[in-house]
C-alpha positions in Angstrom: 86.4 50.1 126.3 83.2 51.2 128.2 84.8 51.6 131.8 87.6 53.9 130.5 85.3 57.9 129.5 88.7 58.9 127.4 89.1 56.6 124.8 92.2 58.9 123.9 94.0 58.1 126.9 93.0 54.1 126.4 94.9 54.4 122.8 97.4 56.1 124.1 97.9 53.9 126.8 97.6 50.4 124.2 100.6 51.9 122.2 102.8 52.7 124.8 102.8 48.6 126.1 102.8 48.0 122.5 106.6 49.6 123.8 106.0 53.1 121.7 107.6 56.0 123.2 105.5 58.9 124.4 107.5 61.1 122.2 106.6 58.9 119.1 103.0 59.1 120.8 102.6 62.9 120.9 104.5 63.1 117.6 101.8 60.8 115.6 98.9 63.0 117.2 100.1 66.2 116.9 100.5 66.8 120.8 103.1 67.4 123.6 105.0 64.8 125.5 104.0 66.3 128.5 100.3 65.9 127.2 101.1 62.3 126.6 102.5 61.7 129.9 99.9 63.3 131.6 97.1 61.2 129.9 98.9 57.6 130.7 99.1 58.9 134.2 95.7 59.5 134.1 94.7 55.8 132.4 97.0 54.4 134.9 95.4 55.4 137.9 91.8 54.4 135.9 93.4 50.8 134.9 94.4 50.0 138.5 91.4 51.0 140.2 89.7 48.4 137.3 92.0 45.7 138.6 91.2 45.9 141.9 87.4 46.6 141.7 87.4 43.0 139.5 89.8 41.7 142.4 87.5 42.4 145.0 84.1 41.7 142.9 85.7 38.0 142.5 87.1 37.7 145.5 90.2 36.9 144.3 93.6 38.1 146.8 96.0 40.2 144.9 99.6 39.3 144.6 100.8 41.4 141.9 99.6 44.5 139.9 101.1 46.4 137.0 98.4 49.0 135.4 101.0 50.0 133.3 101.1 46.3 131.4 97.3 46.2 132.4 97.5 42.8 134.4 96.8 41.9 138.2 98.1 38.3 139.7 96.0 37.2 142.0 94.6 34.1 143.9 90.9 33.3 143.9 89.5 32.9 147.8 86.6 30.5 147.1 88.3 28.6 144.7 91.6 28.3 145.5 93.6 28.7 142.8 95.7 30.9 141.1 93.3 33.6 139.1 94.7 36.9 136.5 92.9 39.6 135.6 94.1 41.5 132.3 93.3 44.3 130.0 92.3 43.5 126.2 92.0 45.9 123.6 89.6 43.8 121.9 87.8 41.9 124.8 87.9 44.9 127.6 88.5 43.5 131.7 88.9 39.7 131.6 89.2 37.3 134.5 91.2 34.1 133.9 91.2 31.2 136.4 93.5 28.7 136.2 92.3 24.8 135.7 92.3 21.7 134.2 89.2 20.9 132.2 88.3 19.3 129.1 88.8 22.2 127.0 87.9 20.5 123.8 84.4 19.9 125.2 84.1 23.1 126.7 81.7 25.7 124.3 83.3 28.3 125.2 86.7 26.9 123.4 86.7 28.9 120.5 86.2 32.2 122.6 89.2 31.1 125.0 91.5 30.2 122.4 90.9 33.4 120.2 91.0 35.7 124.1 94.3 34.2 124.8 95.8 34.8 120.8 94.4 37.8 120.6 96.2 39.4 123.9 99.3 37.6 123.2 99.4 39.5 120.0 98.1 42.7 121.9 101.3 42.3 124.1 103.9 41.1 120.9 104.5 37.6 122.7 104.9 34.4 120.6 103.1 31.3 121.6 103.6 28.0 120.9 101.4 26.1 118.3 98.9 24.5 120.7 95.0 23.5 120.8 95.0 23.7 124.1 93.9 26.7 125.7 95.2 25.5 129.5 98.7 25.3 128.2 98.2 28.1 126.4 97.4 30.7 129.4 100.2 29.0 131.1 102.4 29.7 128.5 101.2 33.2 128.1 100.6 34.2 131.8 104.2 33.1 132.7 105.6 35.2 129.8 103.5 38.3 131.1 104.7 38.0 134.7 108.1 37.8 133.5 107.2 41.3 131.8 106.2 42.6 135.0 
């Protein structure tokens, strides 16, 4: 991920929401604990400054921000309506607006549905079968803020 200059500290930070210990993180590098801890403080403060720079980029109002789970809740200004900003290990920062729309019409369908599967897995929550991406975010989001 381009915006974070240790990747280290990104992996790091992945496994511990993937809800591995820093001990078991330090043990399968060959590193301290401390070093561990010191890095996700690090990635933290990185990750949050992210969220809010996109925040304030996309004029969207924050409501509630967890770098540790990589995820800001938010409401967009101009558009009124309810807008998250989240961390993917495979797709970087991503903004996510919520609407109605003809998804299946939509081009970008394909890139929505695979986004929203891929950081559901990223975050070990199961979604229901759906080809729907709108009900799938609102499946998803309301099982991440309940993480939060």
């Amino acid at each position: 991920m381009s915006l974070f200059i240790n990747e280290k500290q990104f992996e790091f930070w992945k496994l511990r929401r993937a809800r591995i210990s820093n001990s078991a993180i330090a043990t399968s590098f060959g590193i301290s604990r401390q070093a561990v801890s010191k890095a996700l403080l690090a990635i933290d403060g990185k990750i949050e400054t992210s969220l809010r720079e996109m925040a304030r980029a996309n004029k969207i109002s924050i409501e509630i921000i967890n770098p540790q789970l990589g995820v800001l809740f938010g409401r967009s200004v101009p558009l009124g309506t309810d807008a998250i900003i989240f961390v993917s290990g495979r797709h970087g920062l991503q903004v996510w607006y919520e609407h109605d729309g003809d998804c299946g019409a939509c081009e970008e369908y394909a890139a929505c549905i695979r986004l929203l599967w891929d950081y559901a897995d990223e975050l070990g929550i199961a979604l229901k079968r759906t080809a729907d991406p709108t009900k799938m975010a609102e499946e998803l989001f309301s099982k991440v803020k309940e993480m939060v």
